[in-house]
C-alpha positions, 0 to 999 in steps of 0.5 A: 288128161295131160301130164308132165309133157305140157303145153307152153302159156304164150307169153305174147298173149294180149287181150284187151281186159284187165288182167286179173290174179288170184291170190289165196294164202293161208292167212293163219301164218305170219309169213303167208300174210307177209308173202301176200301184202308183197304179191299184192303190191307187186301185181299191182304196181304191174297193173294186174288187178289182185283178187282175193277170197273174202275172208281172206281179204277181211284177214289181209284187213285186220292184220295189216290195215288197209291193203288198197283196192283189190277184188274179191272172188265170190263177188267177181266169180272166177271166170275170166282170172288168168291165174291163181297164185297160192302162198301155202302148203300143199292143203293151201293148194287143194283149198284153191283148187275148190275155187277155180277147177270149174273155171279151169284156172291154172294153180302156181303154188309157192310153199310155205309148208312142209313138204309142198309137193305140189307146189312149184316155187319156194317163198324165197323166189317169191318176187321171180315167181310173180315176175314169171306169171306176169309175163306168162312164163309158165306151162300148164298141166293137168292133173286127173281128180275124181267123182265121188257119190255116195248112196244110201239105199236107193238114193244118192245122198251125198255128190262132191270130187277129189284130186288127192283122194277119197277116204272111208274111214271109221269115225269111232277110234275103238271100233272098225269098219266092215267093208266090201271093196268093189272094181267095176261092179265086181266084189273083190274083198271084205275085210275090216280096217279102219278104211281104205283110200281111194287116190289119183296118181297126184295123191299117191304121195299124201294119204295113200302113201303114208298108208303104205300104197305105191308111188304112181307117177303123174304121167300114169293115168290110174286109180289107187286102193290103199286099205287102212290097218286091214285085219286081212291076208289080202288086203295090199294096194292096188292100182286099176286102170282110169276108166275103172270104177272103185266102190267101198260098201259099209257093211250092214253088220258095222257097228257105228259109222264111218266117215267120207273126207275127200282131200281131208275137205269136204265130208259126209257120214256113212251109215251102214250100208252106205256106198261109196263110188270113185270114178275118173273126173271128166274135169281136171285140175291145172297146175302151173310149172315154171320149169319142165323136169322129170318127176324123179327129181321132184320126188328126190327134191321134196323128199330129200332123197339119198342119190350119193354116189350115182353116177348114170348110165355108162356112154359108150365111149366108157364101154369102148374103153373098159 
């Protein structure tokens, strides 16, 4: 896995095929929809063809008329798309990330959201962003995700992945989960909570960090235990290595049951005794980045962190004169 010290786009690259975008947006905005008819038409007017999700195309349609030729992912497949350009929110970004993570196309998200931590441009840079990704200006990094299994007795009955997290949680407001937690193949604790969060450094600041757990920086390769409402003396987060391996087991004794949602996404039941296993992905998620920075400031920038009156490290010609 790499990190925020990345690897420059070559902005000479040629190549002899069509250039082809993704755009993905969360066509339920008027702003998103607004932000890409504008990324349309620019990528085109560049020759670059525009590929859209299906039903974001058959969204573009209704709401705007006829948009021009484009191409349509689930008939073009991913392969061979150069980059995928999200006008949203963080959730936006996990949505493209489903699409083109097996094609290792890098994300360039501009957020119309909130927070947008992982975004990399804001919606009034827009035309600068476009104008950066045709001419490759960009760096790619790798962000780690996780495999997730979930097994019912013998059986694997459920597989998927997470770049955020995997969360167990109840599925009955009135009733909790009793739950065993596991660190390499060893049973550390069994409390009752509401769940327990399972994330990647990249989640450390959506669930888990609303949960309570600790802000892990990209640049640490680790996994997060962050326990939900814990009726337990200990029951803190934890932070385990990447190559360890996190399990939660719902209890037999649990009355009712719980849920899976990874990147509050892709779901599965849990009935008692079912086991959850959380292990480093071989496959990460690329993310482009228009500017190489320290993670300090991102988390300043998006949080809107108090930093008045800081002044930094003293040089030594401040020391020689004090």
């Amino acid at each position: 896995m790499t990190d925020e010290r990345t690897a420059p786009v070559a902005t000479s690259e040629s190549t002899d095929s069509p250039r082809r975008i993704l755009l993905v947006s969360h066509t339920g905005r008027q702003d998103a929809i607004d932000a890409a008819l504008q990324a349309i038409q620019e990528l085109r007017t560049a020759g670059v063809e525009p590929v859209l999700p299906r039903s974001e195309y058959e969204d573009l349609r209704a709401a705007a008329g006829d948009i021009g030729p484009v191409g349509v992912l689930e008939e073009q497949g991913a392969e061979g798309l150069e980059l995928a350009i999200v006008l949203g929110g963080d959730g936006t970004i996990l949505r493209a990330a489903e699409h083109v993570r097996e094609a290792r196309v890098p994300l360039l998200g501009v957020n119309l959201g909130h927070v947008g931590f992982l975004a990399e441009a804001e919606r009034d840079s827009l035309a600068e962003t476009i104008a950066r990704a045709l001419a490759r200006d960009y760096r790619v990094e790798e962000r780690m995700t996780v495999d997730v299994r979930v097994v019912d007795g013998e059986q694997e009955v459920f597989r998927t992945w997470a770049l955020n997290e995997a969360t167990v949680e109840k599925a009955s407001r009135e009733r909790m989960l009793e739950l065993v937690i596991e660190v390499d193949g060893h049973p550390l604790s069994t409390f009752g909570a509401d769940g327990v969060v399972m994330a990647t450094p990249t989640g450390s600041t959506a669930y888990a960090f609303s949960a309570g757990g600790p802000i892990v920086w990209p640049t640490v390769e680790a996994l997060l235990f962050v326990p939900l409402s814990p009726h337990a003396l200990f029951a803190r987060p934890l932070v385990v290595g990447r190559d360890s391996v996190l399990a939660v087991e719902v209890q037999r004794r649990t009355d009712g049951h719980g849920v899976l949602w990874c990147d509050g996404r892709r779901t599965h039941e849990l009935r008692p005794g079912a086991r959850v296993e959380v292990r480093r992905s071989p496959l990460p998620v690329r993310l482009a980045r228009l500017a190489v920075g320290e993670f300090t400031d991102r988390l300043v920038r998006k949080f809107d962190l108090p930093v008045t009156g800081w002044r930094g490290p003293v040089n030594e010609t401040e020391e020689a004169g004090a």
